[in-house]
PyMOL Python script that loads the backbone (N, CA, C, O; Angstrom):
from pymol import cmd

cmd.read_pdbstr("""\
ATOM      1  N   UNK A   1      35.208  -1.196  15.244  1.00  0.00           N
ATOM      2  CA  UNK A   1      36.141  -0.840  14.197  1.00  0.00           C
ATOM      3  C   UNK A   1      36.906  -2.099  13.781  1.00  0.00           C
ATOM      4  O   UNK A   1      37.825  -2.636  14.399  1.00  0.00           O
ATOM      5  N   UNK A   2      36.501  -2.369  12.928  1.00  0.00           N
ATOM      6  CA  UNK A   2      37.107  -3.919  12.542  1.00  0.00           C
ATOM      7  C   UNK A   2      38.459  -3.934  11.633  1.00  0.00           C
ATOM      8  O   UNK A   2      39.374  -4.754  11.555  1.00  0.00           O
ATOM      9  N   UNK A   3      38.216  -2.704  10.983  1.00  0.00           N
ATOM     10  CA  UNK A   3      39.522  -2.402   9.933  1.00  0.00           C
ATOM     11  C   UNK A   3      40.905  -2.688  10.843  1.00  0.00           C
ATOM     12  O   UNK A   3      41.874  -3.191  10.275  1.00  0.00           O
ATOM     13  N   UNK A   4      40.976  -2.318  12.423  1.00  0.00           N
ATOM     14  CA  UNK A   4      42.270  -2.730  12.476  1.00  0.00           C
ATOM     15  C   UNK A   4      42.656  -4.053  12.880  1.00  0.00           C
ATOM     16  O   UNK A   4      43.784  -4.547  12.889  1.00  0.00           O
ATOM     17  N   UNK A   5      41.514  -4.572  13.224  1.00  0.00           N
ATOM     18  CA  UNK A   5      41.547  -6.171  13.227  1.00  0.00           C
ATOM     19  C   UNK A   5      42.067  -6.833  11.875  1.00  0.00           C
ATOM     20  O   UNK A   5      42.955  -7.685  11.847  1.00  0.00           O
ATOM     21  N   UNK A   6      41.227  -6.204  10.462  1.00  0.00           N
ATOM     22  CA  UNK A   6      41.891  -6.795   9.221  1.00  0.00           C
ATOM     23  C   UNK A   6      43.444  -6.397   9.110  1.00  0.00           C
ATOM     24  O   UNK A   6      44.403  -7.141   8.907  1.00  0.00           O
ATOM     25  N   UNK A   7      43.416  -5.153   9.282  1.00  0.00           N
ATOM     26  CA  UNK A   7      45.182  -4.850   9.049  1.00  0.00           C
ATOM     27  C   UNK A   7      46.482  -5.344   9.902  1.00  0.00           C
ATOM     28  O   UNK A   7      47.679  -5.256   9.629  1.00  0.00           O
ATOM     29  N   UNK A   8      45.786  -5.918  11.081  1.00  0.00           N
ATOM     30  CA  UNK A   8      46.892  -6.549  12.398  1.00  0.00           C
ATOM     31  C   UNK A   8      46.856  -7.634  11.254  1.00  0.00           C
ATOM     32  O   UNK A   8      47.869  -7.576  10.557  1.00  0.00           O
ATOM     33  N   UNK A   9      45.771  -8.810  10.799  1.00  0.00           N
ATOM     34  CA  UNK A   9      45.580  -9.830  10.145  1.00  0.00           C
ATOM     35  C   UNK A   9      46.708  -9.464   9.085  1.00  0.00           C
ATOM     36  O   UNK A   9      47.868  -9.855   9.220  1.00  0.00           O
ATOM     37  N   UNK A  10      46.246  -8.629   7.947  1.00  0.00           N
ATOM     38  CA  UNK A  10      47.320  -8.393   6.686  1.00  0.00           C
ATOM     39  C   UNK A  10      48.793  -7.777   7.092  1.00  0.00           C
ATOM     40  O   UNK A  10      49.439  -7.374   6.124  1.00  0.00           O
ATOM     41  N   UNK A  11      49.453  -7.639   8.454  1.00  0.00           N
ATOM     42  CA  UNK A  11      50.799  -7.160   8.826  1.00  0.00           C
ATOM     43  C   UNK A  11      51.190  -8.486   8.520  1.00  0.00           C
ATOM     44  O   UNK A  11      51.950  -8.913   7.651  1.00  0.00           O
ATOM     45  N   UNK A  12      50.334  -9.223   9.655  1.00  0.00           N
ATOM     46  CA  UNK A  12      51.229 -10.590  10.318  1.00  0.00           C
ATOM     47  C   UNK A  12      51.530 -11.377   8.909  1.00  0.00           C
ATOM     48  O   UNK A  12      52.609 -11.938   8.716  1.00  0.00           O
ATOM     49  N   UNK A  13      50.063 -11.356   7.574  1.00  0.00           N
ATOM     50  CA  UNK A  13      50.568 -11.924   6.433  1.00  0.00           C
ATOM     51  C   UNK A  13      51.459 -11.449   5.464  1.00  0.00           C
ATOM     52  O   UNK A  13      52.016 -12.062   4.554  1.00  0.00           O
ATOM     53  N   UNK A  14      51.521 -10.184   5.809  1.00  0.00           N
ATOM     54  CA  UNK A  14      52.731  -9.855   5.088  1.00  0.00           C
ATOM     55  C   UNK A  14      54.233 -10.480   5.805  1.00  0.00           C
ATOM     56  O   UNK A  14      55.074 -11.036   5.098  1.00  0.00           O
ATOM     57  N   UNK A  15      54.401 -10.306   7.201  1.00  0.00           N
ATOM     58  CA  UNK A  15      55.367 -10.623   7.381  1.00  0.00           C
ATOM     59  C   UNK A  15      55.813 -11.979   7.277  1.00  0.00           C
ATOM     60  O   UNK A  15      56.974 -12.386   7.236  1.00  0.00           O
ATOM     61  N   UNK A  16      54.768 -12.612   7.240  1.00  0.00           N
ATOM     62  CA  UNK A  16      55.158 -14.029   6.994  1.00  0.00           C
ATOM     63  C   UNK A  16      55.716 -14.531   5.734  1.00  0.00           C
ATOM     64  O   UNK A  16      56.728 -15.216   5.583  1.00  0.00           O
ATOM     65  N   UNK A  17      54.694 -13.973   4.633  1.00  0.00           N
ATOM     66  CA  UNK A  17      55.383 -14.120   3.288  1.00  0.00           C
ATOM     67  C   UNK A  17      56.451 -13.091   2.718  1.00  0.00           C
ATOM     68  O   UNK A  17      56.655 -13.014   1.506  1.00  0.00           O
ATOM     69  N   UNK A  18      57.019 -12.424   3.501  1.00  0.00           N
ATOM     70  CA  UNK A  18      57.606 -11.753   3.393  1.00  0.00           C
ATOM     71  C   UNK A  18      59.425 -12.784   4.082  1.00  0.00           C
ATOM     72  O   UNK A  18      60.600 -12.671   3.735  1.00  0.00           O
ATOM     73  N   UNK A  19      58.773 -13.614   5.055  1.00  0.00           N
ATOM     74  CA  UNK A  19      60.238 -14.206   5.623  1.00  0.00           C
ATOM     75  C   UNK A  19      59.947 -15.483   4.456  1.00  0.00           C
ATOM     76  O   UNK A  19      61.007 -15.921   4.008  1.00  0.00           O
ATOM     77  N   UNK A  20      58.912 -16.037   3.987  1.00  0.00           N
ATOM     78  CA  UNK A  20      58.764 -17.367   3.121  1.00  0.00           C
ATOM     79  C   UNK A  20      59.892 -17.052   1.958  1.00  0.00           C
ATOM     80  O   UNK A  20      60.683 -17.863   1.474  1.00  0.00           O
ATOM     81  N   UNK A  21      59.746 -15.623   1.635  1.00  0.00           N
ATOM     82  CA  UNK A  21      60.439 -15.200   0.306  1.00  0.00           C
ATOM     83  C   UNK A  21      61.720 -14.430   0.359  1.00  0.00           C
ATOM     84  O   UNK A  21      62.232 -14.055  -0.696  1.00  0.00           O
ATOM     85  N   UNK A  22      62.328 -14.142   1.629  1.00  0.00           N
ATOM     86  CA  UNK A  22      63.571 -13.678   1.887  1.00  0.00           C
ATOM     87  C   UNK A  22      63.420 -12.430   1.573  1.00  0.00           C
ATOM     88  O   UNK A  22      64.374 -11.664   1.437  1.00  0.00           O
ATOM     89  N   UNK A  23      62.284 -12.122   1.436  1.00  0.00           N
ATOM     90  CA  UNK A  23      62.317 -10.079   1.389  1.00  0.00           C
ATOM     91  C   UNK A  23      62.904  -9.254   2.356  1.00  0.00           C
ATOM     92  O   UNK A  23      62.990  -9.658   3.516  1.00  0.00           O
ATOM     93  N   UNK A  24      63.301  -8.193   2.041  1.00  0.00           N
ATOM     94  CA  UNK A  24      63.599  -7.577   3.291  1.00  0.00           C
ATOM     95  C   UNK A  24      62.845  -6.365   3.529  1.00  0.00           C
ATOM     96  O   UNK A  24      62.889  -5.812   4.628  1.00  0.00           O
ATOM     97  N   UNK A  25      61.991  -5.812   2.338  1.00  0.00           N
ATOM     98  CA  UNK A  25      61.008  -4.512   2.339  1.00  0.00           C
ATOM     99  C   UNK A  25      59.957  -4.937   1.603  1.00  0.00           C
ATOM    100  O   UNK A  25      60.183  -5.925   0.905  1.00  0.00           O
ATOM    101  N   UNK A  26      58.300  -4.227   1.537  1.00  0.00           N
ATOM    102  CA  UNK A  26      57.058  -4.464   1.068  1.00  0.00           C
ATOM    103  C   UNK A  26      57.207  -3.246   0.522  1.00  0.00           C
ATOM    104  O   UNK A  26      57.092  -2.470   1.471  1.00  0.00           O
ATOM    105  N   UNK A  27      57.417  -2.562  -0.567  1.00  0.00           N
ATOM    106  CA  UNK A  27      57.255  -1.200  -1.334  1.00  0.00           C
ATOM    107  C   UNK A  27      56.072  -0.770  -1.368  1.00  0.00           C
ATOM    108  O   UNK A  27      55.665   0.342  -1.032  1.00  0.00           O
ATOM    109  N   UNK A  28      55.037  -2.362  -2.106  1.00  0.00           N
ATOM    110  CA  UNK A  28      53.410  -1.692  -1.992  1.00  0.00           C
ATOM    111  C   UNK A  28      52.560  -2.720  -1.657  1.00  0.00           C
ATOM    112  O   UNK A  28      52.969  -3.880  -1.704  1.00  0.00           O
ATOM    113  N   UNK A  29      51.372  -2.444  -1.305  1.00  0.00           N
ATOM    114  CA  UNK A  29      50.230  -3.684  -0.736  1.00  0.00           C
ATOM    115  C   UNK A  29      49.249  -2.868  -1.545  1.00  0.00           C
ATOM    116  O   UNK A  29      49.244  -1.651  -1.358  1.00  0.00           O
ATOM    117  N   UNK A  30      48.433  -3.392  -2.407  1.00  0.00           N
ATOM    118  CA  UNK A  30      47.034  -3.484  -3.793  1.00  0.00           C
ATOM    119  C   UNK A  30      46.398  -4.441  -3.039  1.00  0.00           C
ATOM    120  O   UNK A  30      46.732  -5.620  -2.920  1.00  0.00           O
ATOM    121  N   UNK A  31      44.922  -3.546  -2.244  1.00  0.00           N
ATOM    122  CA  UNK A  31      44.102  -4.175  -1.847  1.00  0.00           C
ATOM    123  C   UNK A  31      42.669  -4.068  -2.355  1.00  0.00           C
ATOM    124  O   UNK A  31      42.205  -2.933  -2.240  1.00  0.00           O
ATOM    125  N   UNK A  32      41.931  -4.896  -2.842  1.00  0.00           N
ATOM    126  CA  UNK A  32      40.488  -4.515  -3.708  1.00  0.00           C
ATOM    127  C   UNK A  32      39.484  -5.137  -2.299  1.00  0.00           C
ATOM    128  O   UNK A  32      39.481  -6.251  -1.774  1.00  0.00           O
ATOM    129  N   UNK A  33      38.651  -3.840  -1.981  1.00  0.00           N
ATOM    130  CA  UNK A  33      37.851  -3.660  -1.066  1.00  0.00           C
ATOM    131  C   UNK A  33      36.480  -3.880  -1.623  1.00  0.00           C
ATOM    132  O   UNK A  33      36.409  -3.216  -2.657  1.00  0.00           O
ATOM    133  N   UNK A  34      35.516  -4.427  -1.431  1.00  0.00           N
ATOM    134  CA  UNK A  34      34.121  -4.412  -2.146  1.00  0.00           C
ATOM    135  C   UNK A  34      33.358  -3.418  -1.476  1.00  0.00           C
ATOM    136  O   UNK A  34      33.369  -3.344  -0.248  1.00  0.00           O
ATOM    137  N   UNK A  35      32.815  -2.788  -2.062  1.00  0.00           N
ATOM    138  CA  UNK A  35      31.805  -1.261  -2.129  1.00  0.00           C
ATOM    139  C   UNK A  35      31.511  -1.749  -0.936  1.00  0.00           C
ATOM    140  O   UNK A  35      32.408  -1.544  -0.119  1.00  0.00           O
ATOM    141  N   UNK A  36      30.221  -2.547  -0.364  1.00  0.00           N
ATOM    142  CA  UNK A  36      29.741  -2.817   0.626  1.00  0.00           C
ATOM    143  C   UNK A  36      29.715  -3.894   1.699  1.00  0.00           C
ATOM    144  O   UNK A  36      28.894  -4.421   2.449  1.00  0.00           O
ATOM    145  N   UNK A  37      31.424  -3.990   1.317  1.00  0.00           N
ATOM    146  CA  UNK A  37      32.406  -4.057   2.381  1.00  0.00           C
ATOM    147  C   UNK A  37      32.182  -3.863   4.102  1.00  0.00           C
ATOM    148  O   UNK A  37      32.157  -4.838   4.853  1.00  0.00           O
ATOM    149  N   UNK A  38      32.046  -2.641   4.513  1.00  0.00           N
ATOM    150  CA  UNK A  38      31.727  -2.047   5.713  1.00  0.00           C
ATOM    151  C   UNK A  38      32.864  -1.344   5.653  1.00  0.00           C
ATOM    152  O   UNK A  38      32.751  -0.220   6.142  1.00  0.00           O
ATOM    153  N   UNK A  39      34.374  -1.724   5.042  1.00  0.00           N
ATOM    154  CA  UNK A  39      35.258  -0.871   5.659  1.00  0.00           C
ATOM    155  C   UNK A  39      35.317   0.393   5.308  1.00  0.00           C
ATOM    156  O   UNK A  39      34.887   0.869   4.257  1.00  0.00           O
ATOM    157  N   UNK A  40      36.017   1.135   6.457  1.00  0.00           N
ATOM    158  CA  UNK A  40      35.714   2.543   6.168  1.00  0.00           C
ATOM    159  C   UNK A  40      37.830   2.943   5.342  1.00  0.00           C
ATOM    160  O   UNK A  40      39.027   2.940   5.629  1.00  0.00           O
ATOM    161  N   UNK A  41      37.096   3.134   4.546  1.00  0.00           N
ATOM    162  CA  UNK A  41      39.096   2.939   3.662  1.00  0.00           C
ATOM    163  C   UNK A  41      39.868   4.273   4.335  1.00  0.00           C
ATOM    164  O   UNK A  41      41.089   4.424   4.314  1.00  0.00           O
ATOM    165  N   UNK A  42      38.638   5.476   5.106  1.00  0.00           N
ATOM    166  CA  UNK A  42      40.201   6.276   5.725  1.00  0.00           C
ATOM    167  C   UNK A  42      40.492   5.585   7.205  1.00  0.00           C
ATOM    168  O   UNK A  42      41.701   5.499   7.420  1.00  0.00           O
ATOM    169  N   UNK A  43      39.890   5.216   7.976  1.00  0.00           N
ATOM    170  CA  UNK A  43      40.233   4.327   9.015  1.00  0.00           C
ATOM    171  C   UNK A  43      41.412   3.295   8.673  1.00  0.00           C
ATOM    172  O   UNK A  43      42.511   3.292   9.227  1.00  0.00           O
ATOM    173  N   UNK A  44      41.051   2.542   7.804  1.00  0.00           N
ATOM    174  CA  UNK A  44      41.806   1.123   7.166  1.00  0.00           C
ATOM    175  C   UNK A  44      43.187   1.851   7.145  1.00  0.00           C
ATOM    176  O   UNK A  44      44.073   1.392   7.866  1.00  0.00           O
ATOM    177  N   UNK A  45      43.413   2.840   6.452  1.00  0.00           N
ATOM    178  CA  UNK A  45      44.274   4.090   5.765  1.00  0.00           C
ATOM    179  C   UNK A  45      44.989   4.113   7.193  1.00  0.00           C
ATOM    180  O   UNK A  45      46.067   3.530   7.313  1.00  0.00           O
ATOM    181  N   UNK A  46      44.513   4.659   8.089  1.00  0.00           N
ATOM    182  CA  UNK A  46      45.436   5.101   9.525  1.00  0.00           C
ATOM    183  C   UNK A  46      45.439   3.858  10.029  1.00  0.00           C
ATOM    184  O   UNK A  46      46.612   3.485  10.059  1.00  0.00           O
ATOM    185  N   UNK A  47      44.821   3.147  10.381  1.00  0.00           N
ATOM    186  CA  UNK A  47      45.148   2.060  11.307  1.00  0.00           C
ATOM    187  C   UNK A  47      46.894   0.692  10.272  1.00  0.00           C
ATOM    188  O   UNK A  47      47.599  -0.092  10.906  1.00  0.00           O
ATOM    189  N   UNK A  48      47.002   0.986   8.485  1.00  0.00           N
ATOM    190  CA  UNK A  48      47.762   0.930   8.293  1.00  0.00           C
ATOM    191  C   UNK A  48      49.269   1.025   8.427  1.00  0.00           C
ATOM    192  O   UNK A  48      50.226   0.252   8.476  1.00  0.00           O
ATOM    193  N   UNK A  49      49.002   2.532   8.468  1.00  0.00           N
ATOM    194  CA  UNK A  49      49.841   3.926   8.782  1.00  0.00           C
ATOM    195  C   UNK A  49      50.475   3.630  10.448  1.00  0.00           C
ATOM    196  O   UNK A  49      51.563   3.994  10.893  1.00  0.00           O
ATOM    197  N   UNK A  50      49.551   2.970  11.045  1.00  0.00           N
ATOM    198  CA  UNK A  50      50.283   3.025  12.691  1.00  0.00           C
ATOM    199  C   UNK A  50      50.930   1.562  12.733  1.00  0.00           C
ATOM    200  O   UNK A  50      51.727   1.397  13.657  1.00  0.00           O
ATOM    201  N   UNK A  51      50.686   0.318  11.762  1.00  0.00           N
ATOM    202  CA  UNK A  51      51.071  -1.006  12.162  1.00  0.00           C
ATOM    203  C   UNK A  51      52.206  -0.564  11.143  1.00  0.00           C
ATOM    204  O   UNK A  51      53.209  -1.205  11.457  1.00  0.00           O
ATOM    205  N   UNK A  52      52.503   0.328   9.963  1.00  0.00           N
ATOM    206  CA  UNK A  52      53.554   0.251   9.307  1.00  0.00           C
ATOM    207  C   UNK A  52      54.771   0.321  10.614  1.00  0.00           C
ATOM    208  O   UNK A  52      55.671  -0.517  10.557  1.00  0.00           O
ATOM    209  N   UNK A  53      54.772   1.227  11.657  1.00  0.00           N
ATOM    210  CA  UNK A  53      55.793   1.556  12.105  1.00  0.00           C
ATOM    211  C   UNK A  53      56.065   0.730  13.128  1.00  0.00           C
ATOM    212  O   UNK A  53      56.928   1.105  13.921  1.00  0.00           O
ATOM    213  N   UNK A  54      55.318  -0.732  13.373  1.00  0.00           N
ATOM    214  CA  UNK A  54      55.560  -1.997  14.259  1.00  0.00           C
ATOM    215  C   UNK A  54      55.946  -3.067  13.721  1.00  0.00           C
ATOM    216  O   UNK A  54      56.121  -4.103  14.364  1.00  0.00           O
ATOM    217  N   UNK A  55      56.256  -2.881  11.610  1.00  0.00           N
ATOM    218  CA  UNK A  55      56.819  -4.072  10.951  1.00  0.00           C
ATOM    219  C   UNK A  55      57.544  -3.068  10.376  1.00  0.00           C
ATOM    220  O   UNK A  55      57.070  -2.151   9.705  1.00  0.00           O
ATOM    221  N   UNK A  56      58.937  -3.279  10.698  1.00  0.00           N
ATOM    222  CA  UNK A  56      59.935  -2.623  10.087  1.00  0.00           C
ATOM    223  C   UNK A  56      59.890  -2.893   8.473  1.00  0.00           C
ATOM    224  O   UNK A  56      60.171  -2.051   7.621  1.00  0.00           O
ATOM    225  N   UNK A  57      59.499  -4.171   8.241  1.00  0.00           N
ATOM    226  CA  UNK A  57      59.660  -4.488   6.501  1.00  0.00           C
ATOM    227  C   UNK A  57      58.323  -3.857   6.063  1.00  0.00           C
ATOM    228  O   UNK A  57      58.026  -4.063   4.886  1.00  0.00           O
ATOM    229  N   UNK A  58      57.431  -3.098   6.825  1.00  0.00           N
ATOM    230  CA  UNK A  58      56.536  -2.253   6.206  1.00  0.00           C
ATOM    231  C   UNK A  58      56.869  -0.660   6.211  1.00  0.00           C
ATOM    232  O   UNK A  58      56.021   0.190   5.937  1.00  0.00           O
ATOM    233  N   UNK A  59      58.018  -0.412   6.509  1.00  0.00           N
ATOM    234  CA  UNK A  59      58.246   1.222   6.723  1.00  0.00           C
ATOM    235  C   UNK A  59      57.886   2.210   5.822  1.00  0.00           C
ATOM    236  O   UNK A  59      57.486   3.354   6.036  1.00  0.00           O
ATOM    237  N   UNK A  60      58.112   1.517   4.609  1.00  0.00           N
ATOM    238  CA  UNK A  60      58.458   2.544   3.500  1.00  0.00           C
ATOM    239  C   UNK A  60      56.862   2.209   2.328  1.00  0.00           C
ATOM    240  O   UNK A  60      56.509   2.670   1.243  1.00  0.00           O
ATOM    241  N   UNK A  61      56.314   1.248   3.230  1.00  0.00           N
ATOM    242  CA  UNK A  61      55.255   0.486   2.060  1.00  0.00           C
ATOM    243  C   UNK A  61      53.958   1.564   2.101  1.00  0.00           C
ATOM    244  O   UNK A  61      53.455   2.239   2.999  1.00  0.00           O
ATOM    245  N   UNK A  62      53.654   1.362   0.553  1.00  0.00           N
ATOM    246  CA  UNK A  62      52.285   2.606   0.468  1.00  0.00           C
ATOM    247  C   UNK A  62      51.156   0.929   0.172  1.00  0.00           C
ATOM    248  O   UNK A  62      51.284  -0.284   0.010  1.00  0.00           O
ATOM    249  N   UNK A  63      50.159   1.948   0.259  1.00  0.00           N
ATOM    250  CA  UNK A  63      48.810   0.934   0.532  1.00  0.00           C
ATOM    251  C   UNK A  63      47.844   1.826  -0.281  1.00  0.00           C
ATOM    252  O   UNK A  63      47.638   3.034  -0.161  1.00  0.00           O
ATOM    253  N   UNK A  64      47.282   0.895  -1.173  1.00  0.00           N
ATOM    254  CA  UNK A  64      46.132   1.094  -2.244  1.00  0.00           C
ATOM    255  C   UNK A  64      45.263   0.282  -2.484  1.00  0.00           C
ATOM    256  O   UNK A  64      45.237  -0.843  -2.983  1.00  0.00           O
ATOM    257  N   UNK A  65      44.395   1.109  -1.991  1.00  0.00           N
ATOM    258  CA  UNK A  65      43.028   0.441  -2.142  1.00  0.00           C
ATOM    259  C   UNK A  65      42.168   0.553  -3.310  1.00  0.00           C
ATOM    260  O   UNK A  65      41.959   1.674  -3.773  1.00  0.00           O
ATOM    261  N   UNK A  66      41.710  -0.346  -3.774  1.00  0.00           N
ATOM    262  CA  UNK A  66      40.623  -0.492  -4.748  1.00  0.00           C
ATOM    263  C   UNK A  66      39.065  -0.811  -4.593  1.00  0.00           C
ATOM    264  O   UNK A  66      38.572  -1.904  -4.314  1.00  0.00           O
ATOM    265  N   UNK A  67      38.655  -0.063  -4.745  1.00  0.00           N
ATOM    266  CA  UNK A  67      37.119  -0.583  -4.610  1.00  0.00           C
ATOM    267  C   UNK A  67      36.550  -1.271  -5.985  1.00  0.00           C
ATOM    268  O   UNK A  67      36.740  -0.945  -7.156  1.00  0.00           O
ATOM    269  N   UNK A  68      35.828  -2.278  -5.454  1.00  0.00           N
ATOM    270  CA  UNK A  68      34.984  -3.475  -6.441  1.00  0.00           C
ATOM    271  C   UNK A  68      33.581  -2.913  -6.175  1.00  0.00           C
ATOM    272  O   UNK A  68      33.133  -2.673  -5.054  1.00  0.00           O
ATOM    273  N   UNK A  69      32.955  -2.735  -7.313  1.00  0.00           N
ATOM    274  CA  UNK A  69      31.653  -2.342  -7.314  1.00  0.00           C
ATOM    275  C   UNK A  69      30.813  -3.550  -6.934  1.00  0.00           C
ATOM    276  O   UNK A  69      31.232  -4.702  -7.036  1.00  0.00           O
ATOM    277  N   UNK A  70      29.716  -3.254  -6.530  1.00  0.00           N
ATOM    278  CA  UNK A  70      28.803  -4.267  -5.677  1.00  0.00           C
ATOM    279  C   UNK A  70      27.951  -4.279  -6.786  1.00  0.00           C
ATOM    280  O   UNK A  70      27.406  -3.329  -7.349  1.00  0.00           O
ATOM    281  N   UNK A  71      27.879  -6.219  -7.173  1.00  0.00           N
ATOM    282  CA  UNK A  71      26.526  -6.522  -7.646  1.00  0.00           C
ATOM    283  C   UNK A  71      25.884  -7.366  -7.675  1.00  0.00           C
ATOM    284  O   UNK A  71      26.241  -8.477  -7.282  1.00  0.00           O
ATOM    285  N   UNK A  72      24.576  -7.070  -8.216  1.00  0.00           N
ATOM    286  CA  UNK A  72      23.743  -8.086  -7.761  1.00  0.00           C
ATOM    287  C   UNK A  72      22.992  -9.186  -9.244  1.00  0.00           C
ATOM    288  O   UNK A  72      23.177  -8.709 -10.364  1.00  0.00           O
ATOM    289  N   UNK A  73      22.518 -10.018  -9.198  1.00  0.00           N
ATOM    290  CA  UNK A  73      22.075 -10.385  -9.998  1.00  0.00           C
ATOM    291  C   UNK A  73      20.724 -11.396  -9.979  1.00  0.00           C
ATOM    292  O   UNK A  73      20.449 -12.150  -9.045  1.00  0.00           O
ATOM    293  N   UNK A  74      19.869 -11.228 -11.336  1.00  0.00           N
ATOM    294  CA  UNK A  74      18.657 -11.070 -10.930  1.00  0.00           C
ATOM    295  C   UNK A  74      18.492 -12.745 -11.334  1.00  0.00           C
ATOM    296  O   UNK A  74      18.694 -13.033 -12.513  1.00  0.00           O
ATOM    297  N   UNK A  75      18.164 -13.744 -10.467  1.00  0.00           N
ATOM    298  CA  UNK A  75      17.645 -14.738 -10.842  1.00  0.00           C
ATOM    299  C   UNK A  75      16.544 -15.019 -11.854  1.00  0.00           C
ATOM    300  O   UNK A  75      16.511 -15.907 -12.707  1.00  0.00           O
ATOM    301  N   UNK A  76      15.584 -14.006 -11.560  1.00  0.00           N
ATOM    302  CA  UNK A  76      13.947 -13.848 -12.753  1.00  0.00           C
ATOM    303  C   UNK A  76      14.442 -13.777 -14.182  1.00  0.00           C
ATOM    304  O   UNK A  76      14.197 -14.568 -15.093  1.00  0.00           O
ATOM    305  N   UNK A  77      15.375 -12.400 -14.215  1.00  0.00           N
ATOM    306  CA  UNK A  77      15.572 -11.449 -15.162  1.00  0.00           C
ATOM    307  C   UNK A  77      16.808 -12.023 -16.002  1.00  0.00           C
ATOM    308  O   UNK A  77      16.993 -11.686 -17.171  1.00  0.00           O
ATOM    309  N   UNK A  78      17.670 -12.948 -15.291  1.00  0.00           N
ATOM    310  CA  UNK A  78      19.301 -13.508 -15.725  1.00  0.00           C
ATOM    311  C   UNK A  78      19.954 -12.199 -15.839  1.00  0.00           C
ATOM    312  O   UNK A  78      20.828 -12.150 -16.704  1.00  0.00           O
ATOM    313  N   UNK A  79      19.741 -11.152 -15.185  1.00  0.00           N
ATOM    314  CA  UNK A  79      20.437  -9.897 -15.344  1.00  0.00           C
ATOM    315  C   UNK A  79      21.435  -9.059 -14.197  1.00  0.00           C
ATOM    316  O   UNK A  79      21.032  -8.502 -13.175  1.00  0.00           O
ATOM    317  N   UNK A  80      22.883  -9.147 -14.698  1.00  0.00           N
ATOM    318  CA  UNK A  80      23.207  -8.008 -13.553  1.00  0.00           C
ATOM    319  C   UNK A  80      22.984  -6.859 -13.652  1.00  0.00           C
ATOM    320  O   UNK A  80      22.734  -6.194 -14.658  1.00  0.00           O
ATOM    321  N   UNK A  81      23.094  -6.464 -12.207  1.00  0.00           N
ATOM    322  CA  UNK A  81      23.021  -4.907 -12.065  1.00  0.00           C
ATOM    323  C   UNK A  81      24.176  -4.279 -11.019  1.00  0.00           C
ATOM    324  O   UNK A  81      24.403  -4.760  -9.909  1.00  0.00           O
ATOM    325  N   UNK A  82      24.818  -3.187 -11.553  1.00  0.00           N
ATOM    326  CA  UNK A  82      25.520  -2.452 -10.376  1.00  0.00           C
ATOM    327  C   UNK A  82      24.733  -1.752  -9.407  1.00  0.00           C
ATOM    328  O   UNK A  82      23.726  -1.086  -9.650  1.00  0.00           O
ATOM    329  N   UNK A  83      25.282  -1.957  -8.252  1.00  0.00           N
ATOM    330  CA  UNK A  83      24.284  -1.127  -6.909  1.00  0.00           C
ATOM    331  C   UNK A  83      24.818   0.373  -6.608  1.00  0.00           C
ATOM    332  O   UNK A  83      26.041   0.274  -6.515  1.00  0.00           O
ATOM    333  N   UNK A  84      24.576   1.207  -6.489  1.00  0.00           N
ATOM    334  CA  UNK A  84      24.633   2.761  -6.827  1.00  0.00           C
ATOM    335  C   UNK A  84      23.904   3.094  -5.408  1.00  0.00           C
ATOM    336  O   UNK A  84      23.666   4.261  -5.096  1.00  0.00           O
TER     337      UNK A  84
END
""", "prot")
cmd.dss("prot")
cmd.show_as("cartoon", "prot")
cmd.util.cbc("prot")
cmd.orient("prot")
């Protein structure tokens, strides 16, 4: 389960730029996930949800994820394609 490895990663960077900039709360975190990614976004979702309540300047913060469609493109053809 790697998602909570990324989200321990994105606490600690929030909190850091969070003391760089004298914040005292994160309201929201906009994260764009790529389709074939691996992460599983309701895992990502809870393992969020449990580090919110170990960074106090994340208490109140919601988390949105975006997915980026996966594509590929055809060297032969000069053509992209979305993967479905």
């Amino acid at each position: 389960m790697h998602e909570m490895g990324i989200v321990l990663h994105l606490a600690k960077t929030l909190d850091e730029t969070a003391e760089e900039n004298k914040l005292t709360k994160i309201g929201r975190v906009t994260l764009q996930v790529g389709e074939v990614s691996g992460i599983m976004t309701d895992l990502f979702t809870d393992a969020f949800d449990y580090f919110k309540k170990k960074h106090p300047i994340l208490e109140e913060c919601t988390l949105e994820l975006e997915t980026i469609p996966a594509v590929t493109w055809c060297d032969n053809c000069q053509d992209r394609k979305s993967v479905v």
